[in-house]
N, C-alpha and C positions, 0 to 999 in steps of 0.2 A: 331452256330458252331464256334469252336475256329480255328481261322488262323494258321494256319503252317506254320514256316521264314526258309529259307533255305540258306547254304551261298557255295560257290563254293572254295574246299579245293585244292588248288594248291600244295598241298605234294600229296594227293593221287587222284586228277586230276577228284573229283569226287562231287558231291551236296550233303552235308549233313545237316541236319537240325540241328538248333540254338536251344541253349538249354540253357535257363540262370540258372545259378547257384540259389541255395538257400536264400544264406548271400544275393546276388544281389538284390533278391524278398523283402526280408527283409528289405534292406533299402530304394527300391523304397515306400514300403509301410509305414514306417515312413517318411519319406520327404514328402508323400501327406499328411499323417494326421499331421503334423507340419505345412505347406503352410495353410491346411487348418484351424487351427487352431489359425495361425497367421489371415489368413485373415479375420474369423469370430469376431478374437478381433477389429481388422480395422473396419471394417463397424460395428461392435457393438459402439464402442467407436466414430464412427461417428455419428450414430444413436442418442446415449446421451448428446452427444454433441449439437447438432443444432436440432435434434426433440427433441420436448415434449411430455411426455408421456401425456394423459387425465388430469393425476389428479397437475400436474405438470401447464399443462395451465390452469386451473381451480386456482392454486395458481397464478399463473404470474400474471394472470387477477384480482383476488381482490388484489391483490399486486399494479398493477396499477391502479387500482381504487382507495388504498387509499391512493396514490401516490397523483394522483389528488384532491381528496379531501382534503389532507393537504394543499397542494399548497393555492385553495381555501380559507380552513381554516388562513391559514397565511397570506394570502392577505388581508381578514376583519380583522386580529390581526394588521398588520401592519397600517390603515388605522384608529383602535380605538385608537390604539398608536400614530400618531399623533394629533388625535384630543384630547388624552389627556394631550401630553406636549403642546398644544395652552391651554389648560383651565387651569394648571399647568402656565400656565406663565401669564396669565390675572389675576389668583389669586393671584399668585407675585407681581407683577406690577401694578396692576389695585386695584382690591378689598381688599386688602390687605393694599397697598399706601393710599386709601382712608381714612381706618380705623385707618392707623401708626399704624398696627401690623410688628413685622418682618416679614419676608421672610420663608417660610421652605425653606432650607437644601436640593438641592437633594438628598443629602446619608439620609435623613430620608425619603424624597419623595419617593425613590427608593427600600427602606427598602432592603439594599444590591441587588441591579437591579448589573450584570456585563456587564457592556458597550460594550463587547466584539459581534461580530456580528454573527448570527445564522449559523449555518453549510452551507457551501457555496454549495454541491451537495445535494440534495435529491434525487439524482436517484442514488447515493450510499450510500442511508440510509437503513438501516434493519426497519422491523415491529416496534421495541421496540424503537429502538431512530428517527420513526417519534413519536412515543406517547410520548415519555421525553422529547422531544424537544416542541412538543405541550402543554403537563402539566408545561413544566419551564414556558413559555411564558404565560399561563393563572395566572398562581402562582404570576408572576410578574405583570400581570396587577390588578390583583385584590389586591394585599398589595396597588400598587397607588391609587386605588379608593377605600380602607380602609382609604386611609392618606388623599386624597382630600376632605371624606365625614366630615372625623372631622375638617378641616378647614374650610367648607363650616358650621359646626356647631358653631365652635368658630365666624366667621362671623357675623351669625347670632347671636349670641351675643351681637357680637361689637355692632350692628346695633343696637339692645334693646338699647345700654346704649351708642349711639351717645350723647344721648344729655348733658348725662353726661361726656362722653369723652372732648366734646366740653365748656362745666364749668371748665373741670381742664386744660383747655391747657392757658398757659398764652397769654391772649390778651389787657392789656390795662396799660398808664402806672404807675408806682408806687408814680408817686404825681402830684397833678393839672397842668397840662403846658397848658393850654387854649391859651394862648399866644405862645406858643413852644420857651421859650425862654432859659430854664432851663437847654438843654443838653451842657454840657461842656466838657465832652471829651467822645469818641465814641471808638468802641470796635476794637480791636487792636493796634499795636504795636507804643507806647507814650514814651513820655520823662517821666519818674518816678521823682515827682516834690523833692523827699528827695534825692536820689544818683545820679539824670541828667545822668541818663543811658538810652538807649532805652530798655524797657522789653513788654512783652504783657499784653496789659489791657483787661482783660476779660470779662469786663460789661460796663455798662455806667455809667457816672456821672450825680447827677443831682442834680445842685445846689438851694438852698432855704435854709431860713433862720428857724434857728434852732427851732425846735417846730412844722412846720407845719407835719403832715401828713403822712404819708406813709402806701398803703394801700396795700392789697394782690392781685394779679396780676390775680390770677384764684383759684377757691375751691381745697380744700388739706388739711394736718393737721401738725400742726406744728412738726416739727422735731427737728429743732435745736433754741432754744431762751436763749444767754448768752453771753459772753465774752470769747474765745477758744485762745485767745493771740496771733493769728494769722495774726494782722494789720489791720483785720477788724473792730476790735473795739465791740462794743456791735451788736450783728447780731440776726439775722430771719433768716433760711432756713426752704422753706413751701416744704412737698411732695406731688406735685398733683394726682401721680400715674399715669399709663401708663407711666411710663420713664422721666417724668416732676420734674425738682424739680428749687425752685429759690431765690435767696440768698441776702438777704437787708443788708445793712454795715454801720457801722458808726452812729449809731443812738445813738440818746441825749437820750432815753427812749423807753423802750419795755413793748409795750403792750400784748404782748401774750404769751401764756406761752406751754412749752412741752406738746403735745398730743390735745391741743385744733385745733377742727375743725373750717375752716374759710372759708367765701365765696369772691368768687370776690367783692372788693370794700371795705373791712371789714377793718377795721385802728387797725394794728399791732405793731406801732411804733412811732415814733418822730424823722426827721434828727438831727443830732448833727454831732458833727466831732471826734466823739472816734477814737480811734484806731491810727492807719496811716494815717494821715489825715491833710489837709492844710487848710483843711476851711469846714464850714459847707455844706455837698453832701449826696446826697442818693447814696449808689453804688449797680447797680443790676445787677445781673446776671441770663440768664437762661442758667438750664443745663438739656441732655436729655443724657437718659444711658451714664451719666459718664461724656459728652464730652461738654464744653460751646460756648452756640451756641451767635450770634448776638442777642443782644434785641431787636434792633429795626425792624426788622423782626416777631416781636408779639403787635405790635401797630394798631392791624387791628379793633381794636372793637369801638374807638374814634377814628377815623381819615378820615377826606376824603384822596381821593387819591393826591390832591395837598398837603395837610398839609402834607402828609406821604413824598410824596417828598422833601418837604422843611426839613421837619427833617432828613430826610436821608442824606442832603448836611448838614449838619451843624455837624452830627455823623461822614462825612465823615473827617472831616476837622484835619488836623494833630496838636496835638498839645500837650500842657502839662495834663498830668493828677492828678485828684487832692486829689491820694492815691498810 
């Protein structure tokens, strides 16, 4: 039963009843279905907000699962990663040194690797960039162990043909010194016996009387056997290979000739004093990609260790050179 309001009319001193108008009704009735309309958006948009619908936590849930899984996954990535730049740098350093192969390159090792460090949040990664992130990083490890497997093949190689690596490396030296009496000037920077300037003497001398000897230092084949006008007189340059190559000067007489194959101890020559030259010397040089290294530093295949030292002081010794 509907209540009846009644209000007490002080003009006519009498109770009449309240009667609201129409428009009144009308807007009381709009006002609640807007309140409530508003507030249903409220608690809706709350509800979406912080609850999850079923199918919603059903995605959260393999969302963080392969959340974790990544993490996981990255963790043995990181972990095969360093164990591959240790085996990357043993094969640098170690196996590589052993054989006197160069170095790779990490920009070949890496086959464009960007140095740059992996996405710093993963719990603001989407589906698709933890899997790009995952496939960059598998992409990148396997080009490394595409590139380490063929060093470890080339290796293997070397290793086959150690022992010929070890026939072409020059070891012993280019004319009888059984006595060690023969070195007369040692490699670096000498009085140049024609202009008495200091210049750099890039081999050693080594004096003997014209006619004896001079033999190849290690197996290679002749590159150079002539006269090139360049002070040296009538010369030998033998190519051992592997980056080896080594230059005889001065010679009375050349026994060997362009393209012929020679082994250690093989007589290519005759000292004489052609060329630039003060008196009869063998001058030898070795040079390795490009660059000439100290001779006496390959006298290891005739020498004890004291003779090597005794020769060492007498290389060291400053003096005139005698080309």
């Amino acid at each position: 039963m509907q209540k009846i309001k009644y209000f007490y009319n002080t003009h006519s001193l009498r109770y009449e009843k309240v009667e609201t108008p129409f428009r009144v009704k009308l807007i009381r009735i709009f006002g609640f279905l807007a309140a409530s309309l508003v507030t249903a958006g409220i608690i809706s948009f709350l509800i979406f907000r912080f609850v999850d619908s079923p199918n919603e936590k059903i995605l959260r849930a393999e969302n963080e699962k392969l959340k974790d899984t990544f993490q996981e996954l990255n963790q043995r990535l990181n972990k095969i990663e360093l164990q591959m730049t240790d085996l990357e740098k043993t094969d640098n350093e170690v196996y590589r040194s052993i054989f006197e192969a160069n170095p790779i390159p990490d920009s070949e090792r890496s086959n464009e690797i960007e140095k740059e460090k992996q996405i710093a949040s993963i719990e603001n990664m989407n589906q698709n960039e933890l899997i790009n992130s995952l496939h960059h990083s598998l992409n990148t490890l396997s080009a490394r162990i595409h590139t380490q497997e063929s060093s470890f093949l080339e290796i293997a190689s070397l290793m086959k043909n150690k022992e010929q690596l070890l026939a072409s490396t020059p070891a012993i030296q280019p004319v009888s010194n059984k006595n060690l009496k023969r070195i007369a000037s040692g490699f670096g920077y000498r009085i140049d016996p024609i202009y008495k300037t200091i210049k750099l003497h890039p081999g050693l001398d080594f004096t003997a009387p014209s006619g004896t000897p001079i033999y190849a230092t290690a197996n290679g084949s002749i590159e150079i056997a002539g006269n090139r006008g360049d002070g040296y007189g009538k010369l030998v340059v033998i190519n051992h290979g592997y980056g080896y190559k080594t230059l005889y000067g001065h010679m009375y007489r050349i026994k060997a000739r362009v393209g012929q194959r020679v082994k250690r101890g093989e007589v290519i020559g005759y000292v004489g004093s052609s060329g630039k030259s003060t008196g009869p010397h063998c001058h030898y040089e070795v040079i390795k990609y490009g660059s000439k290294l100290d001779p006496i530093y390959f006298f290891y295949n005739d020498l004890s260790p004291a003779q090597f030292d005794q020769l060492l002081k007498k290389a060291a010794a400053s003096n005139q050179s005698l080309d």
